[in-house]
N, C-alpha and C positions, 0 to 999 in steps of 0.2 A: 265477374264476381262469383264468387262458390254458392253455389245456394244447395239444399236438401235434394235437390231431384233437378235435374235439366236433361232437356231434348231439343228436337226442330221439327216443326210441322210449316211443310213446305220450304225450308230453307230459314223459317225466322226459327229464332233461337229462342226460347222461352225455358223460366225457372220457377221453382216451386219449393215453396218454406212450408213449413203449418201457418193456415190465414193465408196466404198471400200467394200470387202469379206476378212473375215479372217478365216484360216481355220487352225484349233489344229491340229499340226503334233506330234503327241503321237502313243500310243500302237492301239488305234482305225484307224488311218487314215495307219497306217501299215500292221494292221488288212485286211483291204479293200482294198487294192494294190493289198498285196500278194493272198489273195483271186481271184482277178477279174482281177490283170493284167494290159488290158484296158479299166479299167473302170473308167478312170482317165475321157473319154470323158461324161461319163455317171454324174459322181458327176461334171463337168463344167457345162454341161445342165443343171442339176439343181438347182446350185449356181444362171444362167443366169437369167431363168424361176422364180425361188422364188423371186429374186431381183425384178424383172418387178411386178412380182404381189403383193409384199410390196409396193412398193415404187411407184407403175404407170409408170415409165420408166424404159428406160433398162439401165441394165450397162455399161459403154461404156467401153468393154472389148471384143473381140470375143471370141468364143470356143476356138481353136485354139493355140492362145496367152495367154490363160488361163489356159489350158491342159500343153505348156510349160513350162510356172513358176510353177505351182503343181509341177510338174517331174523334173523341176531342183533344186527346196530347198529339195525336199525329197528325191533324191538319190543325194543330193551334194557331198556326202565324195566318192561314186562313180564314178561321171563323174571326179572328180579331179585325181582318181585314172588310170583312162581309158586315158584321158588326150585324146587333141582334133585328134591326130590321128585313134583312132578307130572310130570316128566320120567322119574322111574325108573317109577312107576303106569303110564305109558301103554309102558313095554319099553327105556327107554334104560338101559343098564347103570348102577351107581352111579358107575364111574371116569368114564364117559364124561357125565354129567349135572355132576356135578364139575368137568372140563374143561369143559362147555361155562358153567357159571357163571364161573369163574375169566377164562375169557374175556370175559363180559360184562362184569364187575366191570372190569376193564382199561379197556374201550370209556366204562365211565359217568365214569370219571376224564378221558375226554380228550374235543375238539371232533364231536362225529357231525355238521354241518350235509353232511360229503363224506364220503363210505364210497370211500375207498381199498383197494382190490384189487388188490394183488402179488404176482406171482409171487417163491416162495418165496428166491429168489437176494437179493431187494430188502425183502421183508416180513417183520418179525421174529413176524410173529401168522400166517401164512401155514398154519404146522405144525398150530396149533388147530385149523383148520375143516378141514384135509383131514383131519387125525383124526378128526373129526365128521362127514365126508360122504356114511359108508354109514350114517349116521340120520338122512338127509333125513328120509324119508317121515314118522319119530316127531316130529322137530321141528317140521315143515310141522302134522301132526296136533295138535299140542299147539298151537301158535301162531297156524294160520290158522283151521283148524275148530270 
């Protein structure tokens, strides 16, 4: 897909509109998971930082809430699997393990081949992950580790 702006960090292919980062969930952004783990926060910083310096402003997206959604389209058929109780065992509260299934269940109905990141003005799923994004550290632990 043509988008405003494309590059690769690390070999994953990621794009850039005004509002929005898309990033190819293929064999590359696979590639760079399994590789690095968490280095999910590593490719968010630089999604961040490339956007500001395209564009002059940032994206209104934090790290954070950004890291989230990466890790819930790309280990979706996972966390469905795990289902939200391994998610409360390792300290995710029940509302919030619930949100964050409710949200996957969404992602498994529709195309993941491009993980769409918008900011909240353009993305109707946007409210999910930032309400999930002070349990990075539980979801990363549950997912990567």
């Amino acid at each position: 897909m043509a988008y405003d702006y494309n590059y690769t960090y690390n070999d994953v292919r990621i794009g850039m509109d005004p509002h929005w980062a898309h990033i190819t969930n293929d064999i590359y952004l696979k590639s760079y998971l399994s590789k690095w783990g968490h280095g999910t926060g590593s490719l968010a910083k630089d999604i961040l930082s490339r956007y500001k310096t395209h564009y002059g402003y940032a994206l209104n997206i934090s790290e954070d809430s950004l890291v989230v959604e990466i890790l819930a389209h790309y280990y979706c058929d996972g966390i469905l699997k795990l289902g939200s109780a391994a998610f409360v065992t390792a300290g995710l509260p029940g509302a919030a393990a619930a949100l964050l299934i409710q949200g996957v269940r969404a992602l498994a109905s529709s195309h993941l081949t491009v993980i769409d990141c918008g900011e909240s003005s353009v993305d109707g799923n946007r409210h999910i992950w930032d309400e999930l994004q002070s349990f990075r550290g539980i979801i990363e632990a549950v997912l990567v580790d």
